[in-house]
N, C-alpha and C positions, 0 to 999 in steps of 0.2 A: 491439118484437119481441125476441124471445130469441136472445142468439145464437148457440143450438144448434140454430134452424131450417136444416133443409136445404133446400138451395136448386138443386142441381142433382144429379138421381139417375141414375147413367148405368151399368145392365145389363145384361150380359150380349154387349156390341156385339162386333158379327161383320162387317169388311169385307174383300172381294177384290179385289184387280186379276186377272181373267183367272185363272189357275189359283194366283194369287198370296195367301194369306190374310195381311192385314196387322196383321187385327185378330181375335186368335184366344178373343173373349169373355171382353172385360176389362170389369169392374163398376168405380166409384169414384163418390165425393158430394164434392160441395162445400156446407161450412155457410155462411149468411150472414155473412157480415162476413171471411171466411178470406182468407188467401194462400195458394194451394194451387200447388205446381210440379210439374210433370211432365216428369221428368228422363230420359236414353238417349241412345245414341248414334244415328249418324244410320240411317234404316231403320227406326228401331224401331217407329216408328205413330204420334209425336208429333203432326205435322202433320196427318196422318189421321182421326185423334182428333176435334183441332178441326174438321177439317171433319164430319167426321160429326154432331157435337154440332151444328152453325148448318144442317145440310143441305146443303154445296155438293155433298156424295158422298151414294152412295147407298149405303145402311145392306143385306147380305143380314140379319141377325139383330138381335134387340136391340131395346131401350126408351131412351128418354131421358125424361126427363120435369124438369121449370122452375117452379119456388116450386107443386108440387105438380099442374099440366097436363102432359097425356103433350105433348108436342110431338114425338114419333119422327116422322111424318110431314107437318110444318106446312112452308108455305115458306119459305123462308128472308127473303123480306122479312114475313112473318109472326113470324117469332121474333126478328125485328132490333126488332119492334113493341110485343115483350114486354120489353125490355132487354134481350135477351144479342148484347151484340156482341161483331163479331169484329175484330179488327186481325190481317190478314195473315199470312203472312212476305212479306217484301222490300218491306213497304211500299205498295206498289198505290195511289200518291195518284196524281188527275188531274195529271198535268205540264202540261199546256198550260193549264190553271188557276191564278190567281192561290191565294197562300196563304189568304186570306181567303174566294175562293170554294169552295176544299177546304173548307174548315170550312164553309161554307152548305150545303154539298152533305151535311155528318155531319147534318144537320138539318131535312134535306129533306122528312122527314115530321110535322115538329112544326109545329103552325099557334100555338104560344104566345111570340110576339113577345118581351116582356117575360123570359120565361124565358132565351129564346136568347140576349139580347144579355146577360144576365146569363153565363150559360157560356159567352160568349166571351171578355167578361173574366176569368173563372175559369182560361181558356187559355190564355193572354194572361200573366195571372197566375203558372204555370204552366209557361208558355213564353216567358219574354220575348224570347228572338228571333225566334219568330215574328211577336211583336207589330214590330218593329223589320221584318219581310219581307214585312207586310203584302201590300202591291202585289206583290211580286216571283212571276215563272211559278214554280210548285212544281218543276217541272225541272231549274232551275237551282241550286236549293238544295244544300246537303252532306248526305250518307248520313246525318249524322246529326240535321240538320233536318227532314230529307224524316220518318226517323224520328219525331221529336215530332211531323211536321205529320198522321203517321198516325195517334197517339196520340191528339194532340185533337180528330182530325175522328171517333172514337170517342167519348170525351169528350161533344161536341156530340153523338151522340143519346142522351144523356142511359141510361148502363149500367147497370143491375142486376148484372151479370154483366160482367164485363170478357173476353174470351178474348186472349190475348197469345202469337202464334208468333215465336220467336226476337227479342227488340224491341232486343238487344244486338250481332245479328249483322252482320259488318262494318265494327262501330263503334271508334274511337282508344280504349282503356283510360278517359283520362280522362270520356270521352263516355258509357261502361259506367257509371260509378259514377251519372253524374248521369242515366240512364233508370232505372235500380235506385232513386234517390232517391225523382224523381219517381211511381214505380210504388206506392212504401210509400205517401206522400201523396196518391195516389189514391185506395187505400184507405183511411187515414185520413177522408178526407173523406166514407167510408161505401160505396164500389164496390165487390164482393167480386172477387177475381181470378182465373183460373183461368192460370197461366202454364207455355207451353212453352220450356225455354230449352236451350240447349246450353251458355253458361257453369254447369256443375251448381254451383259454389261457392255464385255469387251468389245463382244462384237459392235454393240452399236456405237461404243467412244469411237471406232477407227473407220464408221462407215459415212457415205453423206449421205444415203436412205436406206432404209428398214421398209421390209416385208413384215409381217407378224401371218403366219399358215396358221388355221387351226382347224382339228379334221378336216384337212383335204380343201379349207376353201384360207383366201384371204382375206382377214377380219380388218386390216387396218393395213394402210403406208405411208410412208410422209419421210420427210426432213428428218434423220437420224438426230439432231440437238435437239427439236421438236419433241420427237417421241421418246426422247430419257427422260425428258421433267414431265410425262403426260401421265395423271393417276393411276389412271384403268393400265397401262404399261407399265407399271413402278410395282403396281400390288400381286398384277398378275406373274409379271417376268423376268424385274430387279429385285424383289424380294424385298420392297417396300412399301 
């Protein structure tokens, strides 16, 4: 496939809280194989975003549509079925589950044996502390454990679409660099990503285009090398 197919077309979306509009009909695509980030301060729709796109929220306006299916109104474990998943913010793995049963649980709908235990090692691979925490309650884990153990239990249902909310947040610096590592090599390995971050640095070194949201609409997009040396993004975003 070429990799200027588009893979996720998202038009014109319009969401509310209550008299609240969050999302004031923002378009954006994501091509197969991209790092795409979508960068803003907090409020702006980021998270909203994603939920909208997997269906946890309900959409007033607007289209989505996924390697060329409208999916605006599929269910959410319908569009988990298509590959577009989602990784959280704050993580959301079962805690009273062992690390290994987090990961069975990413794979809950795959009946291909063989496949699985292969993207476990892939995770594994990927993760080697997890592999090392096998047995251990996911509970117990560190922020930035729990972190990878959300990752790969993504991972494991096998992604077309990766959706990533904040995967840096809370994390020790040095723990920052190696979720950013890991994210490239995700990709790499062929997962297209669609990433919400609030580090805006990192996020935009690792991406090839930047959204910029701010209340609810999109102010700016472009070529991610573009938008790191642009003023108006230095003063407002990199704290330059």
């Amino acid at each position: 496939m070429a990799d200027t197919e588009t893979m996720l077309e998202v038009t014109n979306l319009t969401v509310s809280y209550g008299a609240i509009r969050a999302l004031k009909g923002i378009s954006f695509s994501v091509e197969q194989g991209e790092i795409i980030s979508l960068i803003g301060s907090n409020g702006a729709g980021k998270t909203t975003t994603l939920h909208s796109i997997s269906n946890l929220i309900k959409k007033q306006g607007g289209s989505v549509s996924f390697n060329g299916e409208n999916i605006t109104s599929l269910a959410a474990d319908q569009i988990v079925k298509r590959g577009l998943i989602h990784v959280p913010e704050g993580r959301r793995i079962f805690a009273n589950l062992t690390v290994r049963e987090n990961l069975e649980m990413g794979a809950f709908i795959r009946k291909d044996k063989t496949g699985i235990k292969s993207d476990m090692e892939r995770v594994y691979e990927l993760f080697p502390r997890l592999k090392e925490r096998v047995k251990q309650v996911a509970g117990t884990l560190s922020g930035g454990e729990q972190q990878m153990l959300a990752m790969g239990r993504g991972i494991m249902s096998q992604p077309k679409l990766l959706l990533l909310d904040e995967p840096s947040m809370g994390l020790a610096p040095i723990l920052v660099d190696e979720i950013f590592d890991i994210i490239q090599r995700i990709n790499k390995d062929g997962t297209t990503i669609l990433l919400v971050e609030q580090n805006a640095f990192k996020a935009m070194n690792i991406a090839n285009r930047v959204y910029i949201l701010e209340t609810g609409n999109i102010i700016k997009s472009g070529d991610a090398k573009e938008l790191i040396t642009d003023p108006a993004v230095k003063a407002a975003y990199l704290g330059g």
